[in-house]
PDB file of N, CA, C and O in Angstrom, chain B, residues numbered from 101:
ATOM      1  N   UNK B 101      95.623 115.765  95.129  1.00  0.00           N
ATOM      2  CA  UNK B 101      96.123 116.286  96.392  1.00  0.00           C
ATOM      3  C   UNK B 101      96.928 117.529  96.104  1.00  0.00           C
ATOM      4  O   UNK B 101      96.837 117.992  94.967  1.00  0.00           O
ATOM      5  N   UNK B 102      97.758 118.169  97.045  1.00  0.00           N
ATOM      6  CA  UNK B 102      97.742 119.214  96.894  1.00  0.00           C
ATOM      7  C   UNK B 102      99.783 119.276  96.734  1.00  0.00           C
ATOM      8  O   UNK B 102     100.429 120.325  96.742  1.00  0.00           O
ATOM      9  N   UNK B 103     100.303 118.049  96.621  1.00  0.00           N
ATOM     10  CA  UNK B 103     101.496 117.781  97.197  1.00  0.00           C
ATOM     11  C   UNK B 103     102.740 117.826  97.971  1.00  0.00           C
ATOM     12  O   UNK B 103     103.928 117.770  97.655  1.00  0.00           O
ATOM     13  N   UNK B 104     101.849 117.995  99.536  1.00  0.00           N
ATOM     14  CA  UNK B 104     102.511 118.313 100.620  1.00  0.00           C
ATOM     15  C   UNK B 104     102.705 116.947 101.323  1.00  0.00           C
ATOM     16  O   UNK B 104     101.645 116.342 101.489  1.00  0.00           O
ATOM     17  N   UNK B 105     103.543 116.478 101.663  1.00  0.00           N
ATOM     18  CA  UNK B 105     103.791 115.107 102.279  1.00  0.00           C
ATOM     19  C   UNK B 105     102.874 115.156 103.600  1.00  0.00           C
ATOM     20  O   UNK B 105     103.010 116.027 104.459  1.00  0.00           O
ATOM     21  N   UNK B 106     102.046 114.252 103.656  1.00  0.00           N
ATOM     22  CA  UNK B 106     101.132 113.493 104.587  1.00  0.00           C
ATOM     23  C   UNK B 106     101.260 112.328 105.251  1.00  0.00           C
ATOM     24  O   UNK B 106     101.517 111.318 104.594  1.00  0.00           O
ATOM     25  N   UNK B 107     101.118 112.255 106.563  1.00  0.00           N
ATOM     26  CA  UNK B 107     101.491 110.828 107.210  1.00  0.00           C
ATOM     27  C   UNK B 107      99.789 110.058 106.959  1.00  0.00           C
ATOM     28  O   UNK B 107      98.724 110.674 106.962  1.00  0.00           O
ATOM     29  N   UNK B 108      99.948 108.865 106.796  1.00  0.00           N
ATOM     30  CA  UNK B 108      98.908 107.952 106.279  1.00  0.00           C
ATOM     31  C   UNK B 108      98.751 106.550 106.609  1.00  0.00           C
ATOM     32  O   UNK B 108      99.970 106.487 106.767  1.00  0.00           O
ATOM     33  N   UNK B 109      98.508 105.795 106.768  1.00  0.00           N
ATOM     34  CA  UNK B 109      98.526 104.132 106.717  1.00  0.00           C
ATOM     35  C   UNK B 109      98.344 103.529 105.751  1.00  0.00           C
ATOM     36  O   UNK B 109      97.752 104.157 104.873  1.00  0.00           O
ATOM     37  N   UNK B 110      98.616 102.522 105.527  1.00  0.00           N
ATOM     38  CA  UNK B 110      98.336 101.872 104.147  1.00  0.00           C
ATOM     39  C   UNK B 110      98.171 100.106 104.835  1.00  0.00           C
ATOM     40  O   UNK B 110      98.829  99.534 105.704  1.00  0.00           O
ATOM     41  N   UNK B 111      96.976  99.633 103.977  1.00  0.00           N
ATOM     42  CA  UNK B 111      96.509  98.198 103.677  1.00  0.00           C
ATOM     43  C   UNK B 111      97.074  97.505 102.667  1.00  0.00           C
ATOM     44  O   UNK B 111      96.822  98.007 101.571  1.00  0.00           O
ATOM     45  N   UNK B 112      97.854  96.379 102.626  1.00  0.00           N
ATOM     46  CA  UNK B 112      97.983  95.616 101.147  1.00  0.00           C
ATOM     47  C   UNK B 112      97.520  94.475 101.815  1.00  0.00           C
ATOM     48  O   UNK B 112      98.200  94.143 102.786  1.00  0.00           O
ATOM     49  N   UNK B 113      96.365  93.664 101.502  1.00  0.00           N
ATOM     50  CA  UNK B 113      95.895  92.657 101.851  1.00  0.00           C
ATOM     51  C   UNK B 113      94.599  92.249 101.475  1.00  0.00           C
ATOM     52  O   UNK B 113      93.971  93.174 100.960  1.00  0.00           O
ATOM     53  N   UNK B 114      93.996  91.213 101.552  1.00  0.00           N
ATOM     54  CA  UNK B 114      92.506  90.980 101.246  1.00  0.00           C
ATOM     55  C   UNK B 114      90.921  91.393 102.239  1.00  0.00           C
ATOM     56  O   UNK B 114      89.732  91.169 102.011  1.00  0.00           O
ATOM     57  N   UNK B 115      91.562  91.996 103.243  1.00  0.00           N
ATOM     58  CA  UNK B 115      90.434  92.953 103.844  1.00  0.00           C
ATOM     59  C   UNK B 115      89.938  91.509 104.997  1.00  0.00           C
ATOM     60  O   UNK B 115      88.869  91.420 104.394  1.00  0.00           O
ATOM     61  N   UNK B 116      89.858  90.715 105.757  1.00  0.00           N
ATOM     62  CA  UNK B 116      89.707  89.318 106.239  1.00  0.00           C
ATOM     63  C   UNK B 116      88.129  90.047 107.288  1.00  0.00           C
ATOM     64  O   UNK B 116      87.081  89.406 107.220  1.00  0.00           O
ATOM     65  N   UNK B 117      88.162  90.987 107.917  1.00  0.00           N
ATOM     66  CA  UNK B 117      87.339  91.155 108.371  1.00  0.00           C
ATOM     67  C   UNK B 117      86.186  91.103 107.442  1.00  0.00           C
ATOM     68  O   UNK B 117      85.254  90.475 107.944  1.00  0.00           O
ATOM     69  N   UNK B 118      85.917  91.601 106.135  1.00  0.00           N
ATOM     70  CA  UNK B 118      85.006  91.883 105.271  1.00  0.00           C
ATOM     71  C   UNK B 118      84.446  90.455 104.391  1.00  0.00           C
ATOM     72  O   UNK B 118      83.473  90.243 103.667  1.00  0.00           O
ATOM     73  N   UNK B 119      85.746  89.524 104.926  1.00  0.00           N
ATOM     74  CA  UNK B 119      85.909  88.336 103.926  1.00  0.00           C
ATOM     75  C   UNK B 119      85.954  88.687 103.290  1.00  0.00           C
ATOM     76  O   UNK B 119      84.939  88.752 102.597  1.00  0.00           O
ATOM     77  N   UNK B 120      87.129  89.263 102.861  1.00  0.00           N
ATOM     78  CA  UNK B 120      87.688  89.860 101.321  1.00  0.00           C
ATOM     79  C   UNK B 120      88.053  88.348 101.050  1.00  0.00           C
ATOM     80  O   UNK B 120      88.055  87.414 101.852  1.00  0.00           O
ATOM     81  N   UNK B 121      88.464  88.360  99.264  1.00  0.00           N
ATOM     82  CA  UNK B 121      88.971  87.382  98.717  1.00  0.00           C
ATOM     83  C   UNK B 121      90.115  87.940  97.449  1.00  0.00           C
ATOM     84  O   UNK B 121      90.980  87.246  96.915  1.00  0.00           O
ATOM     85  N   UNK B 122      89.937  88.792  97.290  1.00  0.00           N
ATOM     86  CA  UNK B 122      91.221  89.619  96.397  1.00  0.00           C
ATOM     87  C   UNK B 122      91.946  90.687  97.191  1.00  0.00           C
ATOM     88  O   UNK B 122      91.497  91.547  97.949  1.00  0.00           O
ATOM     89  N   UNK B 123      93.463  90.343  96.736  1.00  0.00           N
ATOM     90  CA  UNK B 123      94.025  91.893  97.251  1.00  0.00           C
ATOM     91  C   UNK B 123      93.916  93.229  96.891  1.00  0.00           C
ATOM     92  O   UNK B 123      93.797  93.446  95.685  1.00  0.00           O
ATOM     93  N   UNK B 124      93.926  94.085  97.579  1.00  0.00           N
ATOM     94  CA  UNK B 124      93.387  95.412  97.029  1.00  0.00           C
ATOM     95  C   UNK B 124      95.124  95.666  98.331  1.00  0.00           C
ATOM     96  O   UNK B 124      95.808  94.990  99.099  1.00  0.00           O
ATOM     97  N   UNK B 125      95.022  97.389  97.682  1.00  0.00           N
ATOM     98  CA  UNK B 125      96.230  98.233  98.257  1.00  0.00           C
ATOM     99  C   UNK B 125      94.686  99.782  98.754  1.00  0.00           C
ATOM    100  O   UNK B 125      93.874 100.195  97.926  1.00  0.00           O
ATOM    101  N   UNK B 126      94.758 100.236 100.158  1.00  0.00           N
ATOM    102  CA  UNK B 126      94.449 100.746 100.386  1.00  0.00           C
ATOM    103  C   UNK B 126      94.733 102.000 100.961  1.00  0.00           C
ATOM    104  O   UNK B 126      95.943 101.780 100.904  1.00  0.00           O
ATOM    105  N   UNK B 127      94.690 102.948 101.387  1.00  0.00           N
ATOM    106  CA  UNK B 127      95.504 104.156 101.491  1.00  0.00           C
ATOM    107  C   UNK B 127      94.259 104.959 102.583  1.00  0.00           C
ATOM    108  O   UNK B 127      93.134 105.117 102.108  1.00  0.00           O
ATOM    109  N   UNK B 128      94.516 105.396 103.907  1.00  0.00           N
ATOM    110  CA  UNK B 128      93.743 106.010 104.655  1.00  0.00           C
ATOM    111  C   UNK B 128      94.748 107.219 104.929  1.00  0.00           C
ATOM    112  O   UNK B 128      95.862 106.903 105.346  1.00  0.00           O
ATOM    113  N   UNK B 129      94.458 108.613 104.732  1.00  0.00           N
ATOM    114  CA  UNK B 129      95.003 109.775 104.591  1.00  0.00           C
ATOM    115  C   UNK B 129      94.377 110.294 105.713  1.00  0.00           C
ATOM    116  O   UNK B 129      93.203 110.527 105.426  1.00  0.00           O
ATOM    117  N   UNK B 130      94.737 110.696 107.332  1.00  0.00           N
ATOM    118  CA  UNK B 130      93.801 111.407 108.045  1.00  0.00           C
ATOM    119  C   UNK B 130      93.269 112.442 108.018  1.00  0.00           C
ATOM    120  O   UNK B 130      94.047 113.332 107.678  1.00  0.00           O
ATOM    121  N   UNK B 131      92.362 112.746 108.203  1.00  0.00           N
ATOM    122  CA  UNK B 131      92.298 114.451 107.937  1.00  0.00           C
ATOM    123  C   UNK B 131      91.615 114.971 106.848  1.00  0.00           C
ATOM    124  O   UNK B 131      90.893 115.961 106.959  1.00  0.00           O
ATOM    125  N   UNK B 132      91.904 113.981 105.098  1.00  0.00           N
ATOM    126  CA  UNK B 132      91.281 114.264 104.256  1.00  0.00           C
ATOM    127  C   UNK B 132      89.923 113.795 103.833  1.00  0.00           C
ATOM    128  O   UNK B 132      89.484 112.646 103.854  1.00  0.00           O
ATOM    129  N   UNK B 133      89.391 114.808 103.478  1.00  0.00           N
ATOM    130  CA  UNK B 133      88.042 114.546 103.112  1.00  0.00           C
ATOM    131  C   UNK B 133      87.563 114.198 101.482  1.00  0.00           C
ATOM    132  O   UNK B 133      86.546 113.562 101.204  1.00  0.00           O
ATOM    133  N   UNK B 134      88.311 114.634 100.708  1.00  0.00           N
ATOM    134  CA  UNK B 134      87.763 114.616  99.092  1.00  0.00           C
ATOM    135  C   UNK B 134      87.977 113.206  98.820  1.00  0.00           C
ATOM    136  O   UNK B 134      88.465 112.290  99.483  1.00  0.00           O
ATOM    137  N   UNK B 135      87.436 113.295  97.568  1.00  0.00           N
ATOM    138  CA  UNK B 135      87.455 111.786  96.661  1.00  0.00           C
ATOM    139  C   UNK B 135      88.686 111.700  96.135  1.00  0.00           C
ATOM    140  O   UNK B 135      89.150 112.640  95.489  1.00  0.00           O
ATOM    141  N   UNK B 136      89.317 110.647  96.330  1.00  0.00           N
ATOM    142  CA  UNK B 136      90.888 110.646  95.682  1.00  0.00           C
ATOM    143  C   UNK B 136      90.457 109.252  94.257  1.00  0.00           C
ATOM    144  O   UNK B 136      91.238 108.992  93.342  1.00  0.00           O
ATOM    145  N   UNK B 137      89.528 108.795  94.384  1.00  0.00           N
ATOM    146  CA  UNK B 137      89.709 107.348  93.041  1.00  0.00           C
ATOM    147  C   UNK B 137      90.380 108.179  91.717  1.00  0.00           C
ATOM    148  O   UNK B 137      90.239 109.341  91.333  1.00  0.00           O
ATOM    149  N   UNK B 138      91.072 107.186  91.269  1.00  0.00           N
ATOM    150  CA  UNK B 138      91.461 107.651  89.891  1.00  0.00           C
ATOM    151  C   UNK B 138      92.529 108.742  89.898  1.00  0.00           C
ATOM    152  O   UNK B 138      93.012 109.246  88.883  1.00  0.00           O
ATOM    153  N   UNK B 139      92.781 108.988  90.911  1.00  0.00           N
ATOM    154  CA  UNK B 139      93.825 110.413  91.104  1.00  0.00           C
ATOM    155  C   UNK B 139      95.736 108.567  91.424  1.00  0.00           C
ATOM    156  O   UNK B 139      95.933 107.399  91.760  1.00  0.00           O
ATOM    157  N   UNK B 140      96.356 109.746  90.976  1.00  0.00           N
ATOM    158  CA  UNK B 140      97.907 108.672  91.190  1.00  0.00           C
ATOM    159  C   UNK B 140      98.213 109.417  92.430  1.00  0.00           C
ATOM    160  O   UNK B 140      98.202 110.642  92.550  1.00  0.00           O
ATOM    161  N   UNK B 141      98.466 108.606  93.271  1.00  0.00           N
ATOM    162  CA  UNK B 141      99.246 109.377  94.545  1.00  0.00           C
ATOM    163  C   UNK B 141     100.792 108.770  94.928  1.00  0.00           C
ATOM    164  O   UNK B 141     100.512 107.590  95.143  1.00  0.00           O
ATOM    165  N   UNK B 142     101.727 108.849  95.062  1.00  0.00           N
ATOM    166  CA  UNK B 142     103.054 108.693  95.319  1.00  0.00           C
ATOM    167  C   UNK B 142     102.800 108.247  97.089  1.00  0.00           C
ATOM    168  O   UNK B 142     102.119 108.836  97.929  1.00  0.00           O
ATOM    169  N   UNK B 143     103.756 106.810  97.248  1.00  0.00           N
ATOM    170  CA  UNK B 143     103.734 106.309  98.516  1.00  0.00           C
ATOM    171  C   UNK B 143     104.757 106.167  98.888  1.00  0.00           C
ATOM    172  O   UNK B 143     105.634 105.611  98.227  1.00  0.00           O
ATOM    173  N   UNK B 144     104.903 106.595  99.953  1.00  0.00           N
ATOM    174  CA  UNK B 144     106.516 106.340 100.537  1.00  0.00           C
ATOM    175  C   UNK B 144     106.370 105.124 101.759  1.00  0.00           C
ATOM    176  O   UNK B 144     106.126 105.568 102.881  1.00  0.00           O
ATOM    177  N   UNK B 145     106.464 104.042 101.664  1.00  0.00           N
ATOM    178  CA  UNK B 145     106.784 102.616 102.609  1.00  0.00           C
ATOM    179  C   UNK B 145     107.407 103.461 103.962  1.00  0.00           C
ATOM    180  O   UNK B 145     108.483 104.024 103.764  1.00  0.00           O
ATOM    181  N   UNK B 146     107.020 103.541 104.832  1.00  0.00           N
ATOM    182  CA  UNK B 146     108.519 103.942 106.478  1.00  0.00           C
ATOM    183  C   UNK B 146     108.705 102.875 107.438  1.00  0.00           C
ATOM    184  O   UNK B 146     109.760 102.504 107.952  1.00  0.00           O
ATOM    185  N   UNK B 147     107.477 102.416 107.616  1.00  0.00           N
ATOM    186  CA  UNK B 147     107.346 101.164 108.340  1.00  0.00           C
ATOM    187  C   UNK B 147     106.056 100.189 108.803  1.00  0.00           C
ATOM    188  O   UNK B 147     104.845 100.311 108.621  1.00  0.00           O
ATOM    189  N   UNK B 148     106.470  99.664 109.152  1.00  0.00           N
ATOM    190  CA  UNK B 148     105.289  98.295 108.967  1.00  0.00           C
ATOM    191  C   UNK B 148     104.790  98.104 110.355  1.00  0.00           C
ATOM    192  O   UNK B 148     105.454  97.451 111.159  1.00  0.00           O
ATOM    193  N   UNK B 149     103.650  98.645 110.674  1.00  0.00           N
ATOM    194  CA  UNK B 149     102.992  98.844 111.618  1.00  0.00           C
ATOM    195  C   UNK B 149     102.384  97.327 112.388  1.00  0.00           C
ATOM    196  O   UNK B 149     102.425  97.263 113.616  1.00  0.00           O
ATOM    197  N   UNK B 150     101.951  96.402 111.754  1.00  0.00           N
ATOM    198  CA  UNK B 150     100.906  95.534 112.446  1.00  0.00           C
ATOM    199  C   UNK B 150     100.770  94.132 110.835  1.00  0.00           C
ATOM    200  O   UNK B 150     100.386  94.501 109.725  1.00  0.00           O
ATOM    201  N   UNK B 151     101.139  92.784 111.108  1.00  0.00           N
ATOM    202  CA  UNK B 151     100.085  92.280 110.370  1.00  0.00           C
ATOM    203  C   UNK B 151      98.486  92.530 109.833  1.00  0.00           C
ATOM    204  O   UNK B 151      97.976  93.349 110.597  1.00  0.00           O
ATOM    205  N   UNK B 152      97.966  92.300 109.264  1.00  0.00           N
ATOM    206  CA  UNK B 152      96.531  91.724 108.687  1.00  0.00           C
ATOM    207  C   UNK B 152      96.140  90.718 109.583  1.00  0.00           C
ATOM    208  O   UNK B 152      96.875  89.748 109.768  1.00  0.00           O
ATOM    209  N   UNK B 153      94.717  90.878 110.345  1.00  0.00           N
ATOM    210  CA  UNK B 153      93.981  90.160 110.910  1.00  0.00           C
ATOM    211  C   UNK B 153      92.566  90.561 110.619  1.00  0.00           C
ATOM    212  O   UNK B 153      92.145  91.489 109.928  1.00  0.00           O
ATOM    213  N   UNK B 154      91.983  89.722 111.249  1.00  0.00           N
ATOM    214  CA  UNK B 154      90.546  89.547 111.213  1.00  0.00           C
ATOM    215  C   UNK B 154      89.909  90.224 111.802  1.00  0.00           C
ATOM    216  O   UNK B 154      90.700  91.039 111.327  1.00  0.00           O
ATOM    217  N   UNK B 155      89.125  90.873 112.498  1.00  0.00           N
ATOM    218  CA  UNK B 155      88.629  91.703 113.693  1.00  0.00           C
ATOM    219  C   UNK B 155      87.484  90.645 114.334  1.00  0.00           C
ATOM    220  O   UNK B 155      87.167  89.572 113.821  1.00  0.00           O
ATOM    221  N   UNK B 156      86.970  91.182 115.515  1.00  0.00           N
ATOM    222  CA  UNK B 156      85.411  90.302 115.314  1.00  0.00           C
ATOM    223  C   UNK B 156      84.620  91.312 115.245  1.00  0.00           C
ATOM    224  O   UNK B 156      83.568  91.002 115.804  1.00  0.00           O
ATOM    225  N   UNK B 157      84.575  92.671 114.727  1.00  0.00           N
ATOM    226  CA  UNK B 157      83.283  93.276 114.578  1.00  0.00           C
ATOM    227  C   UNK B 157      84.458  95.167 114.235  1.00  0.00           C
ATOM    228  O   UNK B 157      85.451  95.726 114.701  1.00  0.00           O
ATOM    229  N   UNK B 158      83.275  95.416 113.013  1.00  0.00           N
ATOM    230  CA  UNK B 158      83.837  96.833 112.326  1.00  0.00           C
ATOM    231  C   UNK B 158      84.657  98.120 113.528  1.00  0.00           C
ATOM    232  O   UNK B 158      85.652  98.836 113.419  1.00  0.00           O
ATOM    233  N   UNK B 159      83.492  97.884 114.772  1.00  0.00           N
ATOM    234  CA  UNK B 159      84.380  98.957 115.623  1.00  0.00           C
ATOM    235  C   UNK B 159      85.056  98.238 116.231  1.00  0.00           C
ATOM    236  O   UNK B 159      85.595  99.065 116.966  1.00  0.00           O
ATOM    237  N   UNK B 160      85.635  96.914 116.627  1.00  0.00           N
ATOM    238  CA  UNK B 160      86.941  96.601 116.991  1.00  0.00           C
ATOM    239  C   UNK B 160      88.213  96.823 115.626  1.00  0.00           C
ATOM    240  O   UNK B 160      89.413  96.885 115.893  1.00  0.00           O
ATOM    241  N   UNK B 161      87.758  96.903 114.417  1.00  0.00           N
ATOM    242  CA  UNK B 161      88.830  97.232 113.274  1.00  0.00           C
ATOM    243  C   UNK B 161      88.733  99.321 112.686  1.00  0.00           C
ATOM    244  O   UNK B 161      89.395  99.940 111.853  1.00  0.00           O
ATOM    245  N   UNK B 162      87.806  99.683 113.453  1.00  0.00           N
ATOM    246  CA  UNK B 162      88.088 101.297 113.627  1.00  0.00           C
ATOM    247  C   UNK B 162      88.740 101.388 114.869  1.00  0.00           C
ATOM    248  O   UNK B 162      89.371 102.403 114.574  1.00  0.00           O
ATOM    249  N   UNK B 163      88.990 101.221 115.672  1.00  0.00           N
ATOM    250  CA  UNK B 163      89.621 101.136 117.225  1.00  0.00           C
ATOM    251  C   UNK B 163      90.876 101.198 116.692  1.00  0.00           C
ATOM    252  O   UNK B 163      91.507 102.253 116.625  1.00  0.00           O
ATOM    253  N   UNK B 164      91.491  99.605 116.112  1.00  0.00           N
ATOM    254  CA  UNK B 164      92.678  99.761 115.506  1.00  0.00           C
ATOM    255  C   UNK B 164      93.450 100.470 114.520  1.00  0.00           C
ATOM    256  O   UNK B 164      94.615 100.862 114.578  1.00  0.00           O
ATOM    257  N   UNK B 165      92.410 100.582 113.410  1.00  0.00           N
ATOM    258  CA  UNK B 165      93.084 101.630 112.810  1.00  0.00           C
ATOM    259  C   UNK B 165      93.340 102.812 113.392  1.00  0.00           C
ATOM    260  O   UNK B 165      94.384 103.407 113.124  1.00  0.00           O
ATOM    261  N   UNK B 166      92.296 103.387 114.390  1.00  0.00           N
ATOM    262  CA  UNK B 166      92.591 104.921 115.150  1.00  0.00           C
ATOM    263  C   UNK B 166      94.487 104.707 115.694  1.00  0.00           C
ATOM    264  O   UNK B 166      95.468 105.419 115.480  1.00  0.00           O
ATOM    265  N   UNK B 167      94.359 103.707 116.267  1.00  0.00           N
ATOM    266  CA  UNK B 167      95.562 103.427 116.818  1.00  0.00           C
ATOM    267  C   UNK B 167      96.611 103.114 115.690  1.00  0.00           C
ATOM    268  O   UNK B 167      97.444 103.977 115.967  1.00  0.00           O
ATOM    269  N   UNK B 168      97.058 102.533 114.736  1.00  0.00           N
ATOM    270  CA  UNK B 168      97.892 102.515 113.368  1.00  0.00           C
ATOM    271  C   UNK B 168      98.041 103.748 113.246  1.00  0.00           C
ATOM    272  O   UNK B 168      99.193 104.172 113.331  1.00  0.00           O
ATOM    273  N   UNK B 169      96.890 104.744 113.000  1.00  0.00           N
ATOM    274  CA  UNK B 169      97.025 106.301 112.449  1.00  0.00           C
ATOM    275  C   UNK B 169      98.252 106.727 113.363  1.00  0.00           C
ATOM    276  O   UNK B 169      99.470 106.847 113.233  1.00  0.00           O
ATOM    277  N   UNK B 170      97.176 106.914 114.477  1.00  0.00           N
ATOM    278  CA  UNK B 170      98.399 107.453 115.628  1.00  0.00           C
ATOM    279  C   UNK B 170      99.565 107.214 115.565  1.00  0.00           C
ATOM    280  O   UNK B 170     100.453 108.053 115.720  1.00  0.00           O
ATOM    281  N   UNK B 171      99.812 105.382 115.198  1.00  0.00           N
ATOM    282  CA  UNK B 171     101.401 104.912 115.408  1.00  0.00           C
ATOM    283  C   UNK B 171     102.033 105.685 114.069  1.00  0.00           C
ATOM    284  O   UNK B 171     103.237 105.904 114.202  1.00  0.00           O
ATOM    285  N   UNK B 172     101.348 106.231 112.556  1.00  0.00           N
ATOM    286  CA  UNK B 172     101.575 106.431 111.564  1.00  0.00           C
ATOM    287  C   UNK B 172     102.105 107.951 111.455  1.00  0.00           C
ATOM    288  O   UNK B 172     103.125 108.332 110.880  1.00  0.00           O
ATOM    289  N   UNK B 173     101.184 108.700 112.133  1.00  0.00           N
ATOM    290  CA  UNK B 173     102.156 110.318 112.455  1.00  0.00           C
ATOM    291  C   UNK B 173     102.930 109.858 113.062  1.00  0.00           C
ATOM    292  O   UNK B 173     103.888 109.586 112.337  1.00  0.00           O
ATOM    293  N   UNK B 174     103.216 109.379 114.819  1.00  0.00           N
ATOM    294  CA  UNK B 174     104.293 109.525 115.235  1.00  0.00           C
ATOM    295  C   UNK B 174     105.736 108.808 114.699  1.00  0.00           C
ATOM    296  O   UNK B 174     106.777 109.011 115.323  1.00  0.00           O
ATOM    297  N   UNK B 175     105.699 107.775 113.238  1.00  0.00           N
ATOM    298  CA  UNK B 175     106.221 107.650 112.784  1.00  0.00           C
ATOM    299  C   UNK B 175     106.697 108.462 111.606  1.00  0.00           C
ATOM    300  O   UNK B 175     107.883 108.301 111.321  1.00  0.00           O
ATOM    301  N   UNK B 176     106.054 109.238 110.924  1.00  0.00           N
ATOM    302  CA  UNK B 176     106.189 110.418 109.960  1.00  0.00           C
ATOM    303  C   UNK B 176     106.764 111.271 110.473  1.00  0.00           C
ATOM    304  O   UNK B 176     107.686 111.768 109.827  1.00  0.00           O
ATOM    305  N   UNK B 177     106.468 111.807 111.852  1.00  0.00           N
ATOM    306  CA  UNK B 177     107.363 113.023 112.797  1.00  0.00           C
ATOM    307  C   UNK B 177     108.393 112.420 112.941  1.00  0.00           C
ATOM    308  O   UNK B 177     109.043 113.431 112.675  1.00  0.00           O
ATOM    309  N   UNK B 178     109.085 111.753 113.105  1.00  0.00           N
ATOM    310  CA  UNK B 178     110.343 111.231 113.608  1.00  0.00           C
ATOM    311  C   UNK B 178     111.326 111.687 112.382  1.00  0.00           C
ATOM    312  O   UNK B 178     112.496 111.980 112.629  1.00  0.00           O
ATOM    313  N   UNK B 179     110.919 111.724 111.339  1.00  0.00           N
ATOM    314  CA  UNK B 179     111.910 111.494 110.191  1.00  0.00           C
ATOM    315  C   UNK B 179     112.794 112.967 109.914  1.00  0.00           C
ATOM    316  O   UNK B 179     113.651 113.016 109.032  1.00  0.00           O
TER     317      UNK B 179
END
């Protein structure tokens, strides 16, 4: 990245819609397009948007995330 502070969401959980079964830590950056694997990125915690649930179908869990994002800038602007 380029290291300009970015508002983002973040996953720590087992993914339940996917029937995940391991935890993974996930990181959705809006806006960016490149491949980040293998790159270290620095996370700053601000606040805790929503439990982990299940969805019943992928575009009811893109719906929500659109909405997390949203709640995720207007939480980054505030600061």
């Amino acid at each position: 990245m380029d290291g300009a502070p970015r508002a983002a969401v973040l996953n720590i959980g087992i993914r339940p819609t996917f029937d995940g079964a391991r935890e993974s830590v996930e990181v959705h950056i809006p806006g960016w397009e490149s491949d980040l694997y293998g790159r270290i990125l620095e996370v700053e915690l601000l606040a805790k948007i929503r439990d982990e649930r299940k969805f019943p179908s992928l575009d009811d869990l893109k719906a929500q995330i659109a909405r997390d994002v949203a709640a995720a800038i207007e939480i980054a602007t505030r600061r």
